[in-house]
N, C-alpha and C positions, 0 to 999 in steps of 0.2 A: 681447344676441344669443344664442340658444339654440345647440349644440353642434351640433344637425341641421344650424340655418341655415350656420352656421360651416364644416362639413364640406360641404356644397353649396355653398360658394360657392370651392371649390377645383378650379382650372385643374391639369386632368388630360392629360396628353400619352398620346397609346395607346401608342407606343413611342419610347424618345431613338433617337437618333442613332448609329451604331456608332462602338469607340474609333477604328478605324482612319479613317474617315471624318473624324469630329472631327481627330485628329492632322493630317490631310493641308488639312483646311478644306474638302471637299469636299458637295458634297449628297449626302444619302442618302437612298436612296428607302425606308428602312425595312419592307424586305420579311423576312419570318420563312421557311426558319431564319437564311438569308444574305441581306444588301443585296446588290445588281447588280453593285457595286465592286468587293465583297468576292470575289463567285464567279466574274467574271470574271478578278482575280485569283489563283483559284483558294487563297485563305489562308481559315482559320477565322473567322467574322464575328460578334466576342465585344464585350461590353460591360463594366460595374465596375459592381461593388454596393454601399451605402453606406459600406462597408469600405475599396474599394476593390481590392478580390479582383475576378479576371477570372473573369468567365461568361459560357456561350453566352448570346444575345440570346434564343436563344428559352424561355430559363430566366424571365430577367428579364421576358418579357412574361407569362409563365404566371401570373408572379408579382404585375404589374402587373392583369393579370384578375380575379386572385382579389382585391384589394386593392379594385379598384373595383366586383367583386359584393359585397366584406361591406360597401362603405358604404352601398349599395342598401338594403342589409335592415338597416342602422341604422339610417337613417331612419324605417321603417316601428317596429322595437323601441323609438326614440324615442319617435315618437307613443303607443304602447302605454303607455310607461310613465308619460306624461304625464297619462294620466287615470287609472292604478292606482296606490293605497298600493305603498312603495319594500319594506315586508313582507307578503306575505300566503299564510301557511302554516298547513298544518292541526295542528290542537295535537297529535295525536299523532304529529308528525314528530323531536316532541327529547324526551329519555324524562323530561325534567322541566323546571315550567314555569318554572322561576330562571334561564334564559337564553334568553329571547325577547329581549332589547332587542337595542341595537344589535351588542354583544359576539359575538353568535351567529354573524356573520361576512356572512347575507345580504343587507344592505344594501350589506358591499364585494363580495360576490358578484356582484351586478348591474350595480356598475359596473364591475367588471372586464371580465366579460363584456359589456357593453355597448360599451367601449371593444376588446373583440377582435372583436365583430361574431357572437357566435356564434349561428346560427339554433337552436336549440335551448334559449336560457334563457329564455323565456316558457311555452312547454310543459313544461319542468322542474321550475321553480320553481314554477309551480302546479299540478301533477299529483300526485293524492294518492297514487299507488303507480309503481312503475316495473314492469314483466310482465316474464318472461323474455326474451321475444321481443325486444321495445322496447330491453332493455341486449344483448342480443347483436343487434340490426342495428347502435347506435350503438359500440360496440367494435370492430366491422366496418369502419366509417365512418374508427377512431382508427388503424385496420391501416395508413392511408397512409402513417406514419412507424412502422415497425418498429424494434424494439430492435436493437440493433448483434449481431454476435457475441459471445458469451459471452468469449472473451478481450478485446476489447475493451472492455470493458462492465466488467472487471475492473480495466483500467489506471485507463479513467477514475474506478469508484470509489474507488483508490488516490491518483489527485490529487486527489480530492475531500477524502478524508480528511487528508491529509499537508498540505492548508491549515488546514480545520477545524480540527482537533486542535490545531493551533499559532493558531490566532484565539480559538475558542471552541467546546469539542467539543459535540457534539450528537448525534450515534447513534455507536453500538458498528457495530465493522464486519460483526459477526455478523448485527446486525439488518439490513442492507444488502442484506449475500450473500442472506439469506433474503426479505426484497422484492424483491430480482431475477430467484430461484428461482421466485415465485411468479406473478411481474407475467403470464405465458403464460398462466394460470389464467383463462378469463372471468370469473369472479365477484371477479375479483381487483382490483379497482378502484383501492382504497384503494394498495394495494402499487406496482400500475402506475404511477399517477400519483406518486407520489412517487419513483417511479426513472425517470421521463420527468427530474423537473426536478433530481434530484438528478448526473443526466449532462449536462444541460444546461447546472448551475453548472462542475460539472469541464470541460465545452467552452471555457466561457468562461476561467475560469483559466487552463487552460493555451493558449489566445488571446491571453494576456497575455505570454507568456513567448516565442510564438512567432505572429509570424503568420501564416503558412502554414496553418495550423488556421484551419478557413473558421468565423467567427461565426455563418453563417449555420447552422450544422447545430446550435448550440447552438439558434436561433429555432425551428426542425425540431422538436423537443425539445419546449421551453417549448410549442409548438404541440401538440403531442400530447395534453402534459398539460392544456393549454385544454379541450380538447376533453372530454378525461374531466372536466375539473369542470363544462362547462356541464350535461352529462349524468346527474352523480351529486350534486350537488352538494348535496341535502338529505340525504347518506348519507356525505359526507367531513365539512359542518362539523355537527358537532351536539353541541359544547361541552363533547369529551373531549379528552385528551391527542395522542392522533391527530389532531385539529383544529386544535391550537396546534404541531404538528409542519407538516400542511402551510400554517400561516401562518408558520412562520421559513422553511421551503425560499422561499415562494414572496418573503419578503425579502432570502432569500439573492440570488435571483435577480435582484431590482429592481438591487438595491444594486450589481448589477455591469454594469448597461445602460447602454446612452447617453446613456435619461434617467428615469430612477426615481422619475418622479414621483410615481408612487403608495405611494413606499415608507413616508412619513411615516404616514399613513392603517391601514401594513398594522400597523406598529410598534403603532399607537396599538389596537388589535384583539387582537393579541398579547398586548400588555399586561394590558389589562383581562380577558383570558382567565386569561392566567396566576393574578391577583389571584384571580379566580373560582373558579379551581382550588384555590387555598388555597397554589399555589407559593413564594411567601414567607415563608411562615410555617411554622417547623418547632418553638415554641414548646411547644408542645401532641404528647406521641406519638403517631405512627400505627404504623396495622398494615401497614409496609410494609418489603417484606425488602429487605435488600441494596441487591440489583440493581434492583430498583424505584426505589428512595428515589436512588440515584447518578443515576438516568435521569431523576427529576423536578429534580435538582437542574442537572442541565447543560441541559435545556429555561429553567428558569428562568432560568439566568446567559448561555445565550445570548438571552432576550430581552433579560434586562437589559444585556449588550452591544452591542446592537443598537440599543435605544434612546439610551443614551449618549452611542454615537458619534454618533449622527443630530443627537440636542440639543446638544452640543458644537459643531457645525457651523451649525445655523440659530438657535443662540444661545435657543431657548426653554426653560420649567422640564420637569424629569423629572414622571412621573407617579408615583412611588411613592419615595416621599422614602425613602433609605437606612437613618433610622431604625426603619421600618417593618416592615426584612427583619432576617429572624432565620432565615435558612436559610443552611446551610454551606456552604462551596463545593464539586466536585463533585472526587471523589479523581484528583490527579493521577499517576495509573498506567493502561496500558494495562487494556485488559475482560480478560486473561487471569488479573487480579488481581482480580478483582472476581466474586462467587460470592453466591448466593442467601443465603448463611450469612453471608458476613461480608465485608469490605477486608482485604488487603493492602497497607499502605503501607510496601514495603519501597523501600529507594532505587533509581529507574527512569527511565533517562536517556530518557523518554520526551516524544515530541510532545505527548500530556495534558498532561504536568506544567509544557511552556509556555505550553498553553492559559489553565490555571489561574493559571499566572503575570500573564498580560494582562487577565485579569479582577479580578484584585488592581489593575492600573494602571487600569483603568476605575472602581475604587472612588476612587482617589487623585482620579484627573481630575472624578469626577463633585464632591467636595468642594472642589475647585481650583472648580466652575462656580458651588455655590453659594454658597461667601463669597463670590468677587471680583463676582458678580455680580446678586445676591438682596440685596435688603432683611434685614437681620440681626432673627433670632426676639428679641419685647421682653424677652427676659429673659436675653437678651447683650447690652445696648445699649452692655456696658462693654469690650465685647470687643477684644482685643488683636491689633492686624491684623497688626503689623509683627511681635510674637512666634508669630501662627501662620504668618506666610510663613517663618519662619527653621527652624519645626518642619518645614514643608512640603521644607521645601527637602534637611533632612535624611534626610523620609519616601522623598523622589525616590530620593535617592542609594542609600540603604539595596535600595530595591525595584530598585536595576538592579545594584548588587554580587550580589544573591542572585536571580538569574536562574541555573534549572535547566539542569547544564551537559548541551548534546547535541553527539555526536559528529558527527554528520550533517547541517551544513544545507543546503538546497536553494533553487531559486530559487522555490516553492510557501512557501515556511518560513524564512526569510531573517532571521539570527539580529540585522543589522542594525536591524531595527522597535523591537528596544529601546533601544538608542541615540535613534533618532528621536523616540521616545514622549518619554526624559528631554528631550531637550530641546526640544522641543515645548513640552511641560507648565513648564521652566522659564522659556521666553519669555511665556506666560501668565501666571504667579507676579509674572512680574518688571516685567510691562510696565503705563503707567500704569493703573489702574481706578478704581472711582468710591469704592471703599475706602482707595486707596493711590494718590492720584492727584501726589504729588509724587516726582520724578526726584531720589537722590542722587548723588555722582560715581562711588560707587563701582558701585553697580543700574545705570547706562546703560552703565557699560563690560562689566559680567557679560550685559545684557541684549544688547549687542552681540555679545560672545562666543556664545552663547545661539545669537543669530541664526543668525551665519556658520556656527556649526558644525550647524544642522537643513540650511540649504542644502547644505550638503557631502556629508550623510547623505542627501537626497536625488537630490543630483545623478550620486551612486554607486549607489545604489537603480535609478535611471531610467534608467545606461548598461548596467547588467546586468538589466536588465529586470527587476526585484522587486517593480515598485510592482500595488498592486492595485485601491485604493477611487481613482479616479480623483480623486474628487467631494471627496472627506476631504482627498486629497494637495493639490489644488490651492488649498482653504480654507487648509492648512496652510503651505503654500511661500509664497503671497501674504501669508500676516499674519507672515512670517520676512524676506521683502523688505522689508516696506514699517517692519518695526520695525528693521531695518538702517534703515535710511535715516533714519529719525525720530533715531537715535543719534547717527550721524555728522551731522546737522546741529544737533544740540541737543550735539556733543560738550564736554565740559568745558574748562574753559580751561586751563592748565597740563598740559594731560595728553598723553602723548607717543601718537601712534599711529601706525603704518606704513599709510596709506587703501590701498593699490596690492590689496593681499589683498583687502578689505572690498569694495573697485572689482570687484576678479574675482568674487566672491559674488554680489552685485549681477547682472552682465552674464549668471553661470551660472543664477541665478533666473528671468531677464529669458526664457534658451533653453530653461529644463526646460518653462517654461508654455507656450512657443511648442509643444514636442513634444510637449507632453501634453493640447492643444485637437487635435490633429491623428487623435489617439485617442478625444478626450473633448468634441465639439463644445458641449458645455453649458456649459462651463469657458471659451469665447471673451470674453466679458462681465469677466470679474475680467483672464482676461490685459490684455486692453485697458484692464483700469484700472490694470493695473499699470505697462503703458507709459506711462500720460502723468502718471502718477505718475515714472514713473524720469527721464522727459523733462524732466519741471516738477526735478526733483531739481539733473539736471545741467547745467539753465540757470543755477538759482540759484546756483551755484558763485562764477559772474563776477556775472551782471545784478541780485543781490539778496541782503540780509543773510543771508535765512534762508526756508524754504518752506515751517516748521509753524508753525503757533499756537502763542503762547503755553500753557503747560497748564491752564490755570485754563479758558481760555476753549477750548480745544480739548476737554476734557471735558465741556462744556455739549453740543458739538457731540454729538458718538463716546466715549461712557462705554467701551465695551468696548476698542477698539481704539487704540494711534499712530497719527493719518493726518493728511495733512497739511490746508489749510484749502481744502473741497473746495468749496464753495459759488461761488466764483470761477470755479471749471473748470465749475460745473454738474452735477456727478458726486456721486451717491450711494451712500456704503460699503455703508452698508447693507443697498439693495437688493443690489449682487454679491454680501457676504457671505452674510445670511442666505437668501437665496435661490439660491443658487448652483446645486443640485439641480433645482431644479424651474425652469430657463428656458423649458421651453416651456406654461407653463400662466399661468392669473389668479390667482392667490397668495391675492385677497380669493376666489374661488370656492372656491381648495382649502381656505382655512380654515373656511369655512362649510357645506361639505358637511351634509348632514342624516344621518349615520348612525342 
């Protein structure tokens, strides 16, 4: 069934029901601004948004309106695109002809824009010039979501940064102030739309930390910047450094939505951009100063951490195998050290220099994915699994001793993620795999330890509000439960253990999931499995010897993971884990896209 039919065949209510109405169980006659109830009652006649934030109703139907015109005209940009090639642009649109294929960004251009409904990407995308007039009425058009105040606009790119910088820095803050400066500019396109979405990720952030911050003025945002890419869009991507800029913003962005599905896609865009760029390779000198060469280096390593994390998560191979990159990492010191002439790497208790740090652990974790889970290169066939997990083990320790001390941390920058990271990484290491697939007494009781203690790190992350990547966290916390559990029932015989703690770990995993599908509705599918996973755990206590597989025969099953023998229950790991992300799409559709 095609996406049109799919999208038509969806039961549309003009407007719900007001809260107050609903509360009382009353009928509403759903009249805009106030139902009859309401204003005979003489109260405000408000409704919730998928957040769950109160708004007037007549917000929510404005909103409901405009949702059911862009499906209108999707239909119609469907049929369009159904008899046009998914590329078709004029060769003198990209100033060289080594990036027309898919990498060029227009084929996810189309579906992005197809998927926001925007009436302008047909006429965009094949118009061979843009006139003055044509980009100032459509900048006219973008005026509906204006930039905030200048002091505000400053906080938010302050949270923006004080994440970034501590995940994986990406602009100088100088470069920022000065795309803000300029976003007023008409011609200023480029600049606008990238401080549309770069306030929209800081929206969302600190959404995380508080929610009073209405999500929806980050969509406000992100909508803004739709608008200028349906519009400019063969003048944003055309397969320079500024191109592969606004593909991490707009992964920044995915990566922190409800449901980002399209993140994989944009990752895999990035990538190959970067490659293009020659980002990886610093083998060979160039003529680039300083500040340049810092600026290609921190674009490069936040793709590469971007990518990472994603494939970490949906269990698939990287695309640029680590021995590939020979580019440095990118100086961990604030831009005030960093000068056209030359680095400063004097010692600087800065947010960079954690940045830097977590991309060191991204290198660790990406080698943690390809041993334990790749077919080994023939010409290691003798390779020593058990002496590189003990090297491994000591790389872990090493990389969380030598974490850059900062005075300062915040719930944006929350100095606990490295904790989490170690042990994360060391229930990976430790737990069975298709290299290392026998359990000794002493690995289940480390791997137990492992567990309980990623649980704890998160379940203090989660009361103080720290956590970010929804989608990451709950990958993360599910494969920490369910390898407690796998321990404590495969526990060794003679070995003393106090269960009442492990029991509380367990019950606290069981509640962080529960509150974090409440945030994170795509996450619903694993918590659920991890319920009847915990359910089947603590029947077996009484009614049955044991609730896993054997491991011989459980690694036929589930090479990556401990889980228990799911075939019984009807339940597939697989699909919750590697698809965790992407619940609301066809998984064989998104892998097959045609870029």
């Amino acid at each position: 069934m095609s996406s049109t039919t799919r999208r038509s065949n969806v039961r549309r209510s003009n407007v719900t029901a007001c809260a107050r109405c609903k509360s009382r169980k009353q009928r509403c006659d759903q009249n805009i601004p106030a139902c009859s109830n309401c204003e005979r009652a003489g109260v405000e006649c408000v409704g919730h948004d998928a957040d769950g934030s109160v708004l007037p109703r007549s917000y929510i139907k404005s909103l409901e309106d405009h949702v059911a015109r862009l499906e209108q005209e999707l239909a119609g940009i469907d049929a369009a695109l159904a008899q046009a090639s998914l590329v078709s642009l004029h060769p003198s649109t990209f100033p060289s002809p080594r990036y027309m294929g898919s990498a060029s960004g227009i084929s996810l251009l189309r579906l992005l824009l197809v998927g926001l409904g925007s009436p302008q990407v047909e006429e965009t995308l094949h118009s061979d010039d843009a006139s003055t007039s044509s980009i100032t009425a459509l900048l006219q058009q973008e005026g509906a979501v204006p930039l905030p105040r200048r002091d505000v606009s400053h906080r938010l790119i302050e949270a923006y940064l004080e994440h970034c910088n501590f995940f994986s820095p990406m602009f100088y803050r100088t470069d920022i102030i000065r795309m803000l400066d300029n976003a007023d500019e008409p011609s200023a396109f480029v600049d606008r739309f990238k401080t549309f979405l770069i306030l929209a990720i800081a929206v969302q952030l600190l959404n995380r930390t508080d929610t009073s911050i209405p999500a929806s003025r980050a969509d406000a945002f992100f909508s803004a910047a739709t608008d200028i890419l349906s519009a400019h869009a063969t003048q944003l991507l055309v397969g320079d450094i500024s191109h592969l800029e606004v593909l991490l913003l707009m992964i920044q962005y995915s990566s922190f939505s409800a449901h980002p599905a399209g993140t994989w896609h944009m990752v895999g865009l990035a990538t190959r951009l970067a490659i293009d760029l020659g980002l990886h390779d610093e083998s060979s000198p160039a003529a680039f100063d300083a500040l340049d060469l810092d600026r290609r280096r921190r674009l490069f390593w936040a793709t590469y951490t971007f990518e990472r994390n994603l494939c970490s998560v949906l269990g698939r191979p990287v695309s640029i195998p680590d021995e590939a990159i020979s580019t440095s990492l990118p100086a961990g010191v604030d831009e005030e050290y960093i000068t056209a002439a030359d680095i400063s790497l004097q010692a600087d208790r800065s947010r960079t220099a954690l940045g830097v740090h977590m991309i060191r652990y991204r290198r660790i974790e990406s080698e943690l994915m390809q041993v334990l889970h790749q077919s080994p290169p023939l010409a290691t066939h003798n390779f020593d699994y058990h002496a590189w997990r003990e090297a491994m083990r000591d790389k872990l320790y090493s990389w969380r001793t030598t974490v850059p001390l900062h005075p300062n941390p915040t719930q944006l920058a929350p100095l606990e993620i490295f904790d989490g990271c170690l042990y994360n990484s060391l229930l990976q290491l430790y737990s069975p795999s298709q290299h290392l697939p026998q359990m000794t007494t002493e690995n289940t009781i480390f791997l137990a330890k492992c567990a309980q203690r990623s649980i704890e790190a998160y379940r203090t992350s989660f009361r103080d509000g720290k956590l970010r990547f929804y989608w990451r966290t709950i990958h993360n916390l599910f494969r920490s439960g369910v390898s407690l559990m796998y321990c404590l029932k495969n526990w060794p015989q003679g070995e003393t253990i106090d269960f009442e703690p492990m029991e509380v770990s367990l019950n606290s995993c069981s509640s962080i999931l529960w509150g974090m599908v409440e945030r994170y509705p795509a996450g619903r599918a694993c918590r659920d499995m991890f319920e009847t996973l915990y359910e089947s755990y603590r029947k077996s206590n009484t009614e049955q010897p044991a609730l896993f597989e054997p491991r011989a025969e459980a690694m036929n099953t589930l090479p990556r993971f401990p889980s228990a023998s799911l075939n019984d229950m009807g339940l597939n790991l697989d699909d919750v884990l590697y698809d965790l992300p992407l619940q609301d799409i066809n998984m064989q559709d998104f892998i097959t896209w045609n870029l």
